[in-house]
N, C-alpha and C positions, 0 to 999 in steps of 0.2 A: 553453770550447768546444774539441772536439779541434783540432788542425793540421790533419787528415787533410778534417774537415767547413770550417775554414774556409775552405783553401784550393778545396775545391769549390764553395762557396758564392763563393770573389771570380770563379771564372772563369763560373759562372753568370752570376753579375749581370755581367761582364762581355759576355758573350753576350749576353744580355737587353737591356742598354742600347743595344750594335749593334743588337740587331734593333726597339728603341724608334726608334731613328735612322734605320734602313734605313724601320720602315713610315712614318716622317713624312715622309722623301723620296721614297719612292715616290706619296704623296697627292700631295703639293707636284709632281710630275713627273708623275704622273697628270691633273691638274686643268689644268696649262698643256696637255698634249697635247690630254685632251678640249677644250677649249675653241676649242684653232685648228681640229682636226677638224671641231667643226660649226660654226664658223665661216668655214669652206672650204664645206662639205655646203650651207649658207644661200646664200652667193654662187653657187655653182653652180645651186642651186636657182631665185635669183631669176634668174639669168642665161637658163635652161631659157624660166620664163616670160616673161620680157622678150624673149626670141626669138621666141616662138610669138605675143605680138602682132604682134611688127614684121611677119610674114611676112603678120598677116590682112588681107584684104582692106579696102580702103575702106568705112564705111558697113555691113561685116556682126558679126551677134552672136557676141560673144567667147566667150560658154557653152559652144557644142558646143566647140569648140577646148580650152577649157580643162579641162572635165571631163575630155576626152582626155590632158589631160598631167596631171592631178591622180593619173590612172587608173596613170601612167605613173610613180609614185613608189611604187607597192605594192613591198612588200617594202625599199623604200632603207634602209639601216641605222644614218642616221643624221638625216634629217629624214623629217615626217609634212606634209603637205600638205592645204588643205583651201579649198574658195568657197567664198562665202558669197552671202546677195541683198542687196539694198538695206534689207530689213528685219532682216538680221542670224544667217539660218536657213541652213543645210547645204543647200550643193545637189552637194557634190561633197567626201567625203572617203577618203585614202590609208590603205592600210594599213601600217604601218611592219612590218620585220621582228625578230621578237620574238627577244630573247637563247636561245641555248643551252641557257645554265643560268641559275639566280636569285641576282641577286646582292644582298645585303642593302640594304636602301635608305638607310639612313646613310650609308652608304659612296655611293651614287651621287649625294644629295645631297653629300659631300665633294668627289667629285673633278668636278662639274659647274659648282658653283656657283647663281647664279642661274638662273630659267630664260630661254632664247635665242630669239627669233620674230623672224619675219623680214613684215612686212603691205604688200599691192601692194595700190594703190588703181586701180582700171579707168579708164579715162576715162569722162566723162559721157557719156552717151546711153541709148534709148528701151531699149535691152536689160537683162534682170532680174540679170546677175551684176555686182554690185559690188568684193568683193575677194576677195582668193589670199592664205590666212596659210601661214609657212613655219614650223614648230615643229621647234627641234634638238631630239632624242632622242637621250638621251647614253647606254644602258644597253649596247647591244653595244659602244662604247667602255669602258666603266664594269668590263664584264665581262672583257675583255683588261687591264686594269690589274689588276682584282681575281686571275683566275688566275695571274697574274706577282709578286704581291703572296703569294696563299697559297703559291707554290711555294717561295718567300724565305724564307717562314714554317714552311715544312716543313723546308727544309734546313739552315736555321738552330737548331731543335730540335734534331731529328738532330745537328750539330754539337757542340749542349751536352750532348746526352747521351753523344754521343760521349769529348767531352773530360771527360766529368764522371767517365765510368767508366775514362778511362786515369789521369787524377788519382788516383781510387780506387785504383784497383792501383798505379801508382807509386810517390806519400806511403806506401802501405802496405808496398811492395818496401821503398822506400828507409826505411822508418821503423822497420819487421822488427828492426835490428840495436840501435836507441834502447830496444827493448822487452826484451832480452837484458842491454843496459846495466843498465837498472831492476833485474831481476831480478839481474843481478849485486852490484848494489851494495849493493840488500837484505843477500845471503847475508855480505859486509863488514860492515855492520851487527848484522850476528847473529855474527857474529865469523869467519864460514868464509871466511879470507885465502887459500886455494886456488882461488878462481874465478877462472877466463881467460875472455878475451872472445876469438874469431876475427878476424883482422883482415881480413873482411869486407865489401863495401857500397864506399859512393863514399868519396874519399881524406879526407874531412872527420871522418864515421866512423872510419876506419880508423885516422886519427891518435886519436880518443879510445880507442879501443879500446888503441893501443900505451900512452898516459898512465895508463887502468886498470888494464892490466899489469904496468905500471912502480910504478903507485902498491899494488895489490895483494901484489907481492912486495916489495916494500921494509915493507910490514905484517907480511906473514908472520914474514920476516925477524926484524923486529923483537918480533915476538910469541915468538919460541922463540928469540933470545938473554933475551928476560925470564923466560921458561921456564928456561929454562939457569942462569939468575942467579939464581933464589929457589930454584932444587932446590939449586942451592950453599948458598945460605942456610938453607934445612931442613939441609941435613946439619950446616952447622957449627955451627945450632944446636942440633941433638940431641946430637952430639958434647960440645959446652960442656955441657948440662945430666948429660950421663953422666957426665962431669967435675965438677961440683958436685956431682951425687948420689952420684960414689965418692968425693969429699973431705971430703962429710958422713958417709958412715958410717963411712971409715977412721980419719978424724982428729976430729971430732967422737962419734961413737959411741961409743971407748974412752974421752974424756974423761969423759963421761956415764958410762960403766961407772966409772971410776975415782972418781967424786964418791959412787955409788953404794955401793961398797965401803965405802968413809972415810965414809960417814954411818951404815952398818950399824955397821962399827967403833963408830961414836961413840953408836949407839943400844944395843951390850951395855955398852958402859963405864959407859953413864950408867943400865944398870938394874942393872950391880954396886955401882954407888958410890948406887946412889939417889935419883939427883936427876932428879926428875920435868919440871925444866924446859928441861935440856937432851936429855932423849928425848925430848920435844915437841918441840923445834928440830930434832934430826936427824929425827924421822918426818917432818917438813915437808920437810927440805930431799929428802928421799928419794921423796915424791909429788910434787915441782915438776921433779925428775930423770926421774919418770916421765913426765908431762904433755910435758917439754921434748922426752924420747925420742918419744912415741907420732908429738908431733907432726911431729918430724924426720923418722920412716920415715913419714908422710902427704909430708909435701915431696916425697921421695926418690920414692916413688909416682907424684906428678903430673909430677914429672922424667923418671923413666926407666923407664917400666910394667915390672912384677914380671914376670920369666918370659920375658919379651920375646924377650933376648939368649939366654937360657942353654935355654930351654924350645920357644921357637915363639910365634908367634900364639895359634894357639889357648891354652897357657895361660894366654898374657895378655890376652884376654878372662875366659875363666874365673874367674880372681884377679880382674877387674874386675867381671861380671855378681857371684862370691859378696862382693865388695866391698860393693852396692849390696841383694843380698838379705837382708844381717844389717839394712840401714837402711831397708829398705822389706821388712817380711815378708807383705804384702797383694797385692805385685804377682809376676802369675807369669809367669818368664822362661822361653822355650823357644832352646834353639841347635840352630845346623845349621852347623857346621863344617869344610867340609873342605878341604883344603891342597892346592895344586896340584902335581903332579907337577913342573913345573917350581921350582928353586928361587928365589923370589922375591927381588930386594932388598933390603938392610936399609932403605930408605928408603920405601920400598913396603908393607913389614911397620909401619913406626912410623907412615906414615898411614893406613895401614887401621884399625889398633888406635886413633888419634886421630879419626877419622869415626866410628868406632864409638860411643869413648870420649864423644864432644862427643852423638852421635845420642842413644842413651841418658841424657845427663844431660838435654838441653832437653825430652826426653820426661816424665822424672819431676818435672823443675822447673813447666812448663808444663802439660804433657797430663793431668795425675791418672790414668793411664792406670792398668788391672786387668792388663794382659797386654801382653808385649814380646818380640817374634818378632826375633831377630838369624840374618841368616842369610851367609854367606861360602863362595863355589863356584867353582872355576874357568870360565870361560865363552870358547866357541870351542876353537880349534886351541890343543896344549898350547904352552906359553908365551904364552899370546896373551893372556887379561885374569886378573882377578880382581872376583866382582863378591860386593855387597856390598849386603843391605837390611836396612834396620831399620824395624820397622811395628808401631806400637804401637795400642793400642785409644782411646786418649784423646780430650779435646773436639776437639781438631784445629780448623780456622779457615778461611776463605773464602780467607783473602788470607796468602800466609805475606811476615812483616816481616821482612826481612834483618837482625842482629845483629852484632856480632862474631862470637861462635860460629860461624853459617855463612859470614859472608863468607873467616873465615880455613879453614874448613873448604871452602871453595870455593876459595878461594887454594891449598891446600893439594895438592887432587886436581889443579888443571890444573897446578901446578909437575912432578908426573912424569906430564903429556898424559893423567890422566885426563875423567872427563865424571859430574857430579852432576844428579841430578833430585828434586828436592823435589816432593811431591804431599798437597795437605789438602781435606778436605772438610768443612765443621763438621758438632760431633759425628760424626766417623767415624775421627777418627786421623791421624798422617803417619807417609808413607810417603818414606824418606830413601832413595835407589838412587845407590850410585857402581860405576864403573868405572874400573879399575886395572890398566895394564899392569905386564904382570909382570914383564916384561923393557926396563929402561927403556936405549932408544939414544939417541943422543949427538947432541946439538944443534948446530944450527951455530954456529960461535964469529965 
């Protein structure tokens, strides 16, 4: 359950339980009132009659006197009066005066009680009125307790809705800055170490807001010296391999030339002198010279793409795509190449041609694809990106499974702050999108 609902919900039921308390005290305070009221209303009443005999005369009939003060209680708001004869019949009844308003009768049975009568018995004699009964009537009391009870009860709601809806807007005020957090911590999650939070709201907040601050740049931080740290390690590794691949072909290459010579040597001598078995061993050794060469400049290839250095990018795609169409003559390649006006980095140039290089092979490995769109454009303000798609036609897949391939290919593009998007749809292809600044600035150390 939200905060926002529970804490409305505790001051509710708090309310509620006051006004549970308030209506059973005002019964309980209601009930002893009415009851001394006509309990008063009764003694007064009998006192009324107890008067009007003492005053009659000797020997005369108490009727006419009485009906006169029976008469004399119309309208009383709190007792009814009424003779009776000797055999039990009305000879004389009061009108009580009727409440205002209506008040429910549960309630009037609560705050009354039992009911309250008050019986004057006549003295004996030859006269036909017997007795004077006195009945409390509790309801015009009943009904002053009940309007002081509903009025409790009105502004007691009013209260709770009161307090219900400043709750609402406060929790919500004060809650505002909790929901920024969230959302912040999200965009951390996803990796965007540049969201701030305002130091906003009450001091409670405001302290977490400086600790997401604090905690967010010390990520950033640390995210672009690791930036910093593997674009070091790309360069030194391309560096080392340019270095392996010029020490295989300066110094390995001529060996292989020189073995190659000395085996031709050895294949005229042995077809002048005629021995069939050592022109077999030199043709041998001069096809395992060739094997050992081809495969050397394949190393030298996956080291340090052809053209790279001395030509551009673009030929070293080129050399790469006719690389791949001598081994797949089935699949048709289209390029769209073109080079940015700004001059890009050599580390920039070696991952573009490696996203490519890697985009392209897991296409042909994986996709069976008929067709393979490579395209490379400048994008934005000059010196601003370079971007890069490869989109093949192949089975492509629901769920693309990270590999080495792309993780270092992912690794790859954020070491100089670029941004990779992979996109599949089974049977419809993927769709590999990077983006590559062209101009790469300088990290904090």
């Amino acid at each position: 359950m939200p905060l926002r609902v529970r804490l409305i919900c505790s001051v509710a039921g708090a309310l509620l339980g006051g006004l549970l308390l308030a209506f059973v005290l005002t019964i309980w305070q209601a009930h002893d009132s009415v009851v001394r009221e006509l309990g008063a209303a009764l003694a007064h009443g009998r006192q009324e009659i107890e008067t009007a005999l003492d005053t009659l005369p000797a020997g005369s009939d108490p009727g006419d006197v009485l009906r006169r003060q029976i008469v004399a209680f119309n309208g009383d708001r709190h007792v009814a009066a009424s003779l009776f004869d000797g055999d039990g019949l009305p000879m004389s009844i009061s009108i009580p005066a009727a409440p205002s308003a209506r008040v429910p009768a549960w309630f009037v049975r609560a705050v009354s009680g039992d009911p309250t009568e008050l019986r004057i018995d006549l003295p004996a004699g030859e006269y036909r009125a017997r007795t004077v009964l006195l009945e409390g009537d509790p309801r015009n009391e009943a009904l002053e307790a009940w309007n002081s009870l509903r009025d409790m009860v009105l502004v007691i709601l009013a209260l709770s809705l009161s307090a219900s809806l400043l709750t609402w807007w406060s929790t919500g005020r004060a809650l505002r800055p909790l929901d920024r957090l969230a959302a912040a911590l999200q965009s951390v999650g996803e990796g965007e170490f540049a969201a701030r939070l305002d130091k906003v709201g009450p001091p409670e907040i405001q302290v977490i807001a400086e600790a997401f601050n604090c905690m967010a740049g010390e990520l950033d931080l640390a995210r672009e010296r690791n930036r910093l740290l593997h674009r070091q390690l790309l360069t030194a590794q391309e560096t080392e391999r340019a270095e392996i691949a010029r020490d295989l072909h300066d110094d390995i290459g001529p060996l292989l030339f020189a073995i190659t010579v000395d085996a031709a040597t050895a294949e005229n001598g042995a077809i002048r002198q005629d021995r069939p078995g050592t022109l077999e061993a030199a043709q041998g050794i001069r096809a395992t010279v060739q094997q050992a060469h081809a495969r050397i400049r394949a190393i030298i290839n996956r080291l340090r793409p052809v053209g790279l250095a001395e030509f551009g990018i673009e030929r070293a795609v080129e050399n790469l795509v006719d690389f791949w169409r001598r081994r797949h003559p089935e699949v048709h390649f289209t390029l769209d190449l073109r080079r940015p006006g700004t001059e890009a980095s050599e580390l920039v140039d070696v991952t573009a041609f490696r996203v490519i290089q890697e985009a392209v092979s897991n296409a042909l490995q994986h996709g069976r694809p008929s067709h393979i769109v490579v395209t490379m454009k400048p994008e934005g303000e000059p010196g601003g990106a370079l971007l890069l798609t490869i989109v093949d036609d192949g089975r492509g897949d629901a769920a693309v499974v990270p590999g080495f391939g792309l993780t270092g290919m992912r690794d790859r593009i954020e070491a100089v702050g670029g941004s990779l998007t992979i996109t599949a749809g089974r049977g419809q292809g993927f769709r590999v999108a990077a983006s590559l600044p062209i101009a790469l600035g300088e990290s904090p150390s």
